[in-house]
C-alpha positions in Angstrom: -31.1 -86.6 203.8 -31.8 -84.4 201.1 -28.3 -84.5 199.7 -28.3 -87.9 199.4 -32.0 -88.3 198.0 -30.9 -85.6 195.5 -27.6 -87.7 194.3 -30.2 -90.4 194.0 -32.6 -88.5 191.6 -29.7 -87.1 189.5 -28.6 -91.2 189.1 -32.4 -91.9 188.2 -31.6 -89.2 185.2 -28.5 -90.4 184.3 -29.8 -93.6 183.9 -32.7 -92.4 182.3 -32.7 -88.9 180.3 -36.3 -89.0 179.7 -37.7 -89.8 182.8 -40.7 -88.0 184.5 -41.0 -87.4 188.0 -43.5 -86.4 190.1 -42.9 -84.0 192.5 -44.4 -82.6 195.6 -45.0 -79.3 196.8 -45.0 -77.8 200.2 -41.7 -76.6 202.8 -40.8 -80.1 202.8 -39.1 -80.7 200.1 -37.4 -77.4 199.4 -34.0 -78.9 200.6 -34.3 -81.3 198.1 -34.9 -79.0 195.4 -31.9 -76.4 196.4 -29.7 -79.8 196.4 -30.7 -80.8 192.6 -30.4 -77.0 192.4 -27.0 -77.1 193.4 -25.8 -80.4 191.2 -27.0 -79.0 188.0 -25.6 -76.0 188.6 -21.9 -78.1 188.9 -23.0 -80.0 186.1 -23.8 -82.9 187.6 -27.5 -83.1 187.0 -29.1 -82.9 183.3 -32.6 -82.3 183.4 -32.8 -81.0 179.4 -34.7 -84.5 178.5 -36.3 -85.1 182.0 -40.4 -84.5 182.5 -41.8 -83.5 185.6 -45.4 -83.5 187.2 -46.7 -81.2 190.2 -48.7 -83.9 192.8 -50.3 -81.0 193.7 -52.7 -78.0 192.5 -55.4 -75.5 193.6 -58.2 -75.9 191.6 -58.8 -72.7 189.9 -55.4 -71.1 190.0 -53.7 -70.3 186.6 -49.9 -71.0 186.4 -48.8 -67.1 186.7 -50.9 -66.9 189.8 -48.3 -66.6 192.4 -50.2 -68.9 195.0 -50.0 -71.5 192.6 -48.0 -74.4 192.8 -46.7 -74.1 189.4 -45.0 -71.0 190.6 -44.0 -72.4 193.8 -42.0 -75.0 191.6 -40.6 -72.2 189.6 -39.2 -70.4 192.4 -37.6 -73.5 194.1 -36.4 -75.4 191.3 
């Protein structure tokens, strides 16, 4: 599922270089993320012009803190 959800979101980007997504946070998603992961890495995902938006945040926590989702998004994607 998350394979083909991924190919999904890298058409989205094609189609649209500048499009903004909003992602969620949590274990869910993780395969998701090591998929996109894995098609930019072979080129075929281009997420230079793309914008993206945690759903999620603890009130409170700065981005370095490493409870954070901001840095859970930087460690899985």
């Amino acid at each position: 599922m998350a394979r083909a959800l991924a190919l999904d979101v890298a058409r989205a980007v094609t189609a649209k270089p500048a499009i903004v997504l909003g992602l969620p946070t949590g274990r869910t998603p993780i395969p998701l993320y090591r998929e996109l992961v894995r098609l930019h890495r072979r080129g075929r995902a281009d997420f230079s012009r793309a914008s993206t938006f945690n759903l999620d945040e603890f009130a409170g926590l700065g981005a370095g803190d490493p409870r954070s989702y901001h840095a859970f998004m930087r460690r899985h994607l």
